[in-house]
C-alpha positions in Angstrom: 8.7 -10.5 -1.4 11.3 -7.3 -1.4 9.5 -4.4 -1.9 12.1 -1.9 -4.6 9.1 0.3 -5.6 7.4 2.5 -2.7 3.7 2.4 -3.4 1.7 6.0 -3.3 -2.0 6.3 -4.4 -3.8 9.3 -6.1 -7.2 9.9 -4.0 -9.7 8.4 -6.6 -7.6 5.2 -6.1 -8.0 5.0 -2.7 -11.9 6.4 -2.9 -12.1 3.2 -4.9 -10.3 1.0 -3.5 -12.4 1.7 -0.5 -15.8 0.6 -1.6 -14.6 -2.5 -2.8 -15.6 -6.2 -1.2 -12.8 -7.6 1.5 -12.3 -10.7 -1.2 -11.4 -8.1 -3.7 -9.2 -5.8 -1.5 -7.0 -8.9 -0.4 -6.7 -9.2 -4.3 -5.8 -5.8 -5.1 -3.0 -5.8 -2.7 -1.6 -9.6 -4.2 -1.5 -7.5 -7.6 0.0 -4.2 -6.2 2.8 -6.0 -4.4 3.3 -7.4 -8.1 3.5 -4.7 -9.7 5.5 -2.9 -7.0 8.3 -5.9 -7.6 8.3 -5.1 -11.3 6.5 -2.4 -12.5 6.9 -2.7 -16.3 5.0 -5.8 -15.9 2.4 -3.9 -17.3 0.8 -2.2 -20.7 2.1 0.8 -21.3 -0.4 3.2 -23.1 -0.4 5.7 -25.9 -1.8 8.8 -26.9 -3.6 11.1 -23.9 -2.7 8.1 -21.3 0.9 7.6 -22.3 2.5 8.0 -18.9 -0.1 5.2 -17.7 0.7 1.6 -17.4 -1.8 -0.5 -16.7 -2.7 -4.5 -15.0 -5.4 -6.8 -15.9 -6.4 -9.1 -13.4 -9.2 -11.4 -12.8 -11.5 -11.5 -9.5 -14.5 -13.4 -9.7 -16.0 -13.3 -13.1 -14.9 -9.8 -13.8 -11.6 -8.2 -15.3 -10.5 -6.0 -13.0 -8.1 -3.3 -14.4 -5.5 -0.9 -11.9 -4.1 2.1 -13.1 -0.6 3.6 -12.3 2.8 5.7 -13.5 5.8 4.9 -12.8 8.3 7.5 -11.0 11.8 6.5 -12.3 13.5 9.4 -10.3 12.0 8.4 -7.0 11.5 5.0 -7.2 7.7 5.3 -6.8 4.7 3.7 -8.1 1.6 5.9 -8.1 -1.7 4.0 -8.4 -3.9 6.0 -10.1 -7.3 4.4 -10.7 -8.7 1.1 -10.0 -12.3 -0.5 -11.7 -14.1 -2.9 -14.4 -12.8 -2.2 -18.0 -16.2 -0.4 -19.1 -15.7 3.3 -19.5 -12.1 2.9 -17.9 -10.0 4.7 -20.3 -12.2 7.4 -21.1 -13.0 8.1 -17.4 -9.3 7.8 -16.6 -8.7 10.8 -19.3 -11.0 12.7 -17.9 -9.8 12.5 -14.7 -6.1 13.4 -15.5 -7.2 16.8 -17.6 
């Protein structure tokens, strides 16, 4: 798979990403590599989080949700935040300000 995007993370991603099983990692990357061949593939939010697209995935019996924004200019895709949808949004908001 051609990589278009470059991938960059924002530190709570990769604090995140971190702490996460092996099984779920190797999942994780499967998706980013996704996203990194087309990163529109995503839901595009409003409001406070309107420069944040975000992926829903599913690993195990959880929905896994990963953060990013999209740099036109540079071709970049910057993963922002990755977790379980309870308290994501709000968290995510939070974070940003």
């Amino acid at each position: 798979m051609s990589r278009l995007w470059k991938a960059a993370a924002y530190p709570r991603y990769n604090k995140r990403r971190k702490k996460l099983s092996w099984q779920l990692k190797k999942l994780l990357t499967a998706e980013e590599d996704k996203i990194l061949a087309n990163p529109q593939k995503g839901d595009r939010k409003r409001g406070a989080l309107r420069n944040v697209w975000v992926e829903k995935f599913q690993a195990q019996n959880d929905q896994i949700l990963i953060a990013y924004e999209i740099d036109e200019q540079n071709r970049q895709v910057n993963f922002m935040d990755v977790g379980q949808h309870e308290n994501f949004y709000r968290d995510l908001e939070k974070y940003l300000k």
